[in-house]
N, C-alpha and C positions, 0 to 999 in steps of 0.2 A: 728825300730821294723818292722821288715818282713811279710806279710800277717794278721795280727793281728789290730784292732782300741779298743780303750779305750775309754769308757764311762762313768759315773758312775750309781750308783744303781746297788748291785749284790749278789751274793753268796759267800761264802768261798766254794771252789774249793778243798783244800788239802784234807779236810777230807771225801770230796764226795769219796764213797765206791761204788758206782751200774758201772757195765759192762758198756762198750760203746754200743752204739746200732747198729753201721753199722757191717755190715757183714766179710769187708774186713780187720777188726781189730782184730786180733788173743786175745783171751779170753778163759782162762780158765773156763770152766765153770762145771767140776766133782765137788760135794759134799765131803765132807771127809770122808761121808759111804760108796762113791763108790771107795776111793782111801783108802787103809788098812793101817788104822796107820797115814795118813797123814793128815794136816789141808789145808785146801780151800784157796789159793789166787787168786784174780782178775788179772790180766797181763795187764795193758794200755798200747796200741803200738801208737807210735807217728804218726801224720798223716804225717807226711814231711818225717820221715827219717825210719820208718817202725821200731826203734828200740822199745822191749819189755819194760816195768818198771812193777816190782813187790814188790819192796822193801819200807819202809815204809815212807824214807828219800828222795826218789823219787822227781824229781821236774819238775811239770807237771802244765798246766792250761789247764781245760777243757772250751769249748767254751760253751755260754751260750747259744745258739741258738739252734748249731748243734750238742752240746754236743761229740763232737769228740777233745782228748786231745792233745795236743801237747808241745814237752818240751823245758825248758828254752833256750839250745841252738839252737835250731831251732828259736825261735821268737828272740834271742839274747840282752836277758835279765841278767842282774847281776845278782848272788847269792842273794845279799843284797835287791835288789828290789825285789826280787820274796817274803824273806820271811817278808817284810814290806807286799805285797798285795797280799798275798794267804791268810791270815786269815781274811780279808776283805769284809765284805758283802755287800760294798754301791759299787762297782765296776766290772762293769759286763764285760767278755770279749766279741769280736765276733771276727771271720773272714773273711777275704775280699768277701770269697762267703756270708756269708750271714749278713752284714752289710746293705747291699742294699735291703735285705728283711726285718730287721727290721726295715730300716726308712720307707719301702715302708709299714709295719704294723702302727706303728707310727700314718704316714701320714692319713692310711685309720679308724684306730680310731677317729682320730681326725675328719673326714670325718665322721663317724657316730656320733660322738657326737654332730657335729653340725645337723647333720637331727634331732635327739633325741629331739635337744633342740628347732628346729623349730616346727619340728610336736607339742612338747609339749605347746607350746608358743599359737600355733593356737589352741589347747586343751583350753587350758587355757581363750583365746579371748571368743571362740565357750561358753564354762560353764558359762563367766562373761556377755555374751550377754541373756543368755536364764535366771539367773538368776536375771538379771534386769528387764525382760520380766515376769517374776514371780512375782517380786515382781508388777509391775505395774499391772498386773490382780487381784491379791492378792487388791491391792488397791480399786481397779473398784467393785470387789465381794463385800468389807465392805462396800462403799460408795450403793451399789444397795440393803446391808441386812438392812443398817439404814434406808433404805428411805423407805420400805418393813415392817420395824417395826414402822414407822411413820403411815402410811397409817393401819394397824393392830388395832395400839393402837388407832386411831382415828375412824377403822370402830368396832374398840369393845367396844366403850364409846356410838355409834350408835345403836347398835344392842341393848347396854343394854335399851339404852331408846327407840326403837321398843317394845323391848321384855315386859316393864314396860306396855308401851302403848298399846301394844293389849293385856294385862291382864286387865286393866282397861275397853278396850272397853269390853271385854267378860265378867265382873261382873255386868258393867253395861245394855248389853245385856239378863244377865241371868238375873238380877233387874226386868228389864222388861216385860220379857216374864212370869214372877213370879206376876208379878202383872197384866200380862192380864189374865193369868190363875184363877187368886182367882176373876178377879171382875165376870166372870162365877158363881162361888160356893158361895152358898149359907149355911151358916151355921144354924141349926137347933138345939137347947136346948132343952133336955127336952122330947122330942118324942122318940115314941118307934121304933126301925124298925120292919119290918113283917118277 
């Protein structure tokens, strides 16, 4: 097989319908509004031997890459083989120009997927570092609120008995001064005032 490598993973190719895209491959490309009476077909020109196909029996593989067709006798291929792998979608063609740019894509996917999974990796470290870093503050903050409510509940069992304690001193202050006040007065029955 001539200019052509075999892979798999692909397309079915016969039934692909869209123009080639290079320029140097002759295409019909009028409508059938613009041609009177007539219907539309596509013309795929072989890339090797510049011959036209338009017909529907046609036996062409378009390249998966560079999407430029070329036909059976040019890659020299059996009849029988073409119509086993043209309706085939797990087999992709290329040709020898751009073989060398899929593996070289390939390659450089693979090449990013490894940065992807590093940077991620270190993503990953970085979150499980700060996230243990959390939890340990996290720890320090409850151990600092129980010891905060210890001292709390022990300076409000204090206060209470302050607060007891200078209520008594002040009844008994008010006692007092209650009873220096009367030993002054003198109380009087029975008299009239003026």
């Amino acid at each position: 097989m001539d200019s052509m490598s075999v892979t798999l993973d692909s397309v079915d190719l016969e039934d692909k319908h869209m123009p080639p895209k290079t320029s140097n491959e002759k295409v019909d490309h009028l409508k059938s509004s613009q041609r009177k009476g007539s219907v539309s077909k596509v013309a795929w020109t072989c890339m090797d031997c510049d011959q036209s196909f338009t017909k529907d029996g046609d036996m062409l593989l378009l390249f998966q890459y560079c999407e430029k067709p070329k036909c059976i006798t040019c890659l020299g291929l059996p009849k029988a083989f073409y119509k086993q792998v043209s309706g085939r979608v797990n087999i992709p063609w290329f040709c020898d120009n751009c073989l060398g740019k899929v593996i070289e894509s390939v390659k450089t996917s693979k090449s990013i997927e490894d940065q992807c999974h590093d940077f991620l990796y270190k993503c990953q470290e970085k979150v499980e570092n700060r996230l243990v870093k959390i939890e340990k503050d996290v720890k320090e903050v409850k151990q600092e609120l129980a010891g905060l409510k210890q001292v709390k509940d022990g300076t409000d069992g204090k206060m209470g008995e302050a607060v007891a304690s200078e209520n008594i001193v002040k009844q008994a202050t008010t006692e007092i001064q209650s009873r220096f006040d009367r030993r002054n007065n003198i109380a009087f029955y029975g008299i009239k005032e003026n």
